[in-house]
N, C-alpha and C positions, 0 to 999 in steps of 0.2 A: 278451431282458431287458426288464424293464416299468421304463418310468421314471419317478419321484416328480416329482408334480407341486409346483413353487415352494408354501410354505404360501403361504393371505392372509394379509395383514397384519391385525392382531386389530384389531376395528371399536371404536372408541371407547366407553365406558362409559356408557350413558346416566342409571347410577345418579347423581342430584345429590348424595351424598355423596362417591363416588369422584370425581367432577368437580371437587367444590368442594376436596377435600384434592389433588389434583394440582396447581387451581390455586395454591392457599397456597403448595408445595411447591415450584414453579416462582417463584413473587415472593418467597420467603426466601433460593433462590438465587441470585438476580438482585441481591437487596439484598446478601449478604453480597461477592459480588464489587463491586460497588459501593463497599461499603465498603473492601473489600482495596485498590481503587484510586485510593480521595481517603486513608485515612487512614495505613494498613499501610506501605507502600512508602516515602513521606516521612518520617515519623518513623523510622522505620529510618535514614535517609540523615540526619536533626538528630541520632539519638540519637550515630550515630559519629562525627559532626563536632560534637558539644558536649564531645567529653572535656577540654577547654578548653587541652590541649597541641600544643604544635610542636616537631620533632627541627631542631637544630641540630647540624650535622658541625663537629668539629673536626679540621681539615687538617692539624694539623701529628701528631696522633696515627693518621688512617685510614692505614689501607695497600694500599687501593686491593684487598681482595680478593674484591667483589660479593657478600658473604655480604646486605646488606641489599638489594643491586640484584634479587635474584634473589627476594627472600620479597616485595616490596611488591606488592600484590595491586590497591593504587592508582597504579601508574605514578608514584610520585611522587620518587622516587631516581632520578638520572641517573649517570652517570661522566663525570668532566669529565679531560683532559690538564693537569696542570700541569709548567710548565716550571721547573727549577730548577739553579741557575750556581751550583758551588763554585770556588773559585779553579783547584784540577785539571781540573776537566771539568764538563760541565753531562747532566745527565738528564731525563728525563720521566717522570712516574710517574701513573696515576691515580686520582681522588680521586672519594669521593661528592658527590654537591652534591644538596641538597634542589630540588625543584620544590614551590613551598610554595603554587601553585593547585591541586594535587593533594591537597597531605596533609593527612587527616584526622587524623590526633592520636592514631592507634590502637599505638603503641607498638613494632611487632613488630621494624621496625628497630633499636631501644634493644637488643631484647630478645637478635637472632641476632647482635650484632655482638662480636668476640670480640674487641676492642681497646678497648670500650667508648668508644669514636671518637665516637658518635650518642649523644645527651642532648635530653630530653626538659623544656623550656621553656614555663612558663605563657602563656595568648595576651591574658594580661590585659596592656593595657599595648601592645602591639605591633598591628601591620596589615601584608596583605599590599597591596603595590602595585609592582604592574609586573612581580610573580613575587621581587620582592625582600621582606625581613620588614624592616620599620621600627617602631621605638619611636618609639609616641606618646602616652604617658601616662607616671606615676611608675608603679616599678613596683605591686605589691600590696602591700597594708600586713602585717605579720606576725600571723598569726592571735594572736587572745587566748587567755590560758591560762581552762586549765576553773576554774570555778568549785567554793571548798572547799563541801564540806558544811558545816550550821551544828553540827553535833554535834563535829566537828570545830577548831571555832572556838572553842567552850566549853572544852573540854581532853580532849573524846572518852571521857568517861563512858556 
């Protein structure tokens, strides 16, 4: 059996246009990674954490069934034990609790929770500190109504 020899490797072009369009070709790709690296990835990361909301659980309606534990894609649902004493006997039941250094504001939790337990709250007004959400402002003022047309204002002839 005769056996092929490895090809060479094709010798570089010496033609100066093929040169100079390789080189172009090579610095376009370089810039647009560049680019992917200072712009792309961050504003990604502002655009989902501007949606200017925060999920607040309310405990006495969750029922503790992980449907939001399980979709957050940001770690930012935990289940916590709460313990609770009726005069007959006492239980434990668990509950969501927001981790509110995680959440972005992206709603999904709102969306899968089938008790409607997670509600979604403006972050105007409020701060996170120490993992806990504090109000630190009045809330938002109420949007103004639209403005009438002037056709309108005449008697809409």
């Amino acid at each position: 059996m005769a056996t092929v020899a490895p090809a060479e490797p094709e010798a570089p072009s010496t033609d100066p246009l093929t040169t100079y369009y390789r080189t172009v070709r090579q610095m376009n790709l370089q810039l647009a990674k560049d680019r992917y690296k200072q712009f792309y990835r961050p504003r990604t990361q502002e655009f989902i954490r501007g949606r200017g909301t925060l999920a607040v659980v309310d405990e006495e309606v969750c029922m503790g069934c992980t449907h939001c534990f399980d979709n957050c894609a940001f770690e930012a649902i935990g289940m916590a034990d709460r313990k609770f004493a009726l005069p007959e006997y006492s239980y434990t039941s668990r509950k969501a609790v927001i981790i509110y250094d995680n959440c972005v504001g992206c709603e999904k939790c709102a969306i899968v929770c089938p008790v409607d337990a997670i509600t979604m709250i403006p972050k105007y007004g409020f701060e996170i500190r120490d993992g806990r959400l504090v109000q630190v402002g009045a809330p938002a003022p109420p949007p103004k109504p639209a403005a009438t047309p002037a056709a309108a204002k005449v008697g809409g002839a």
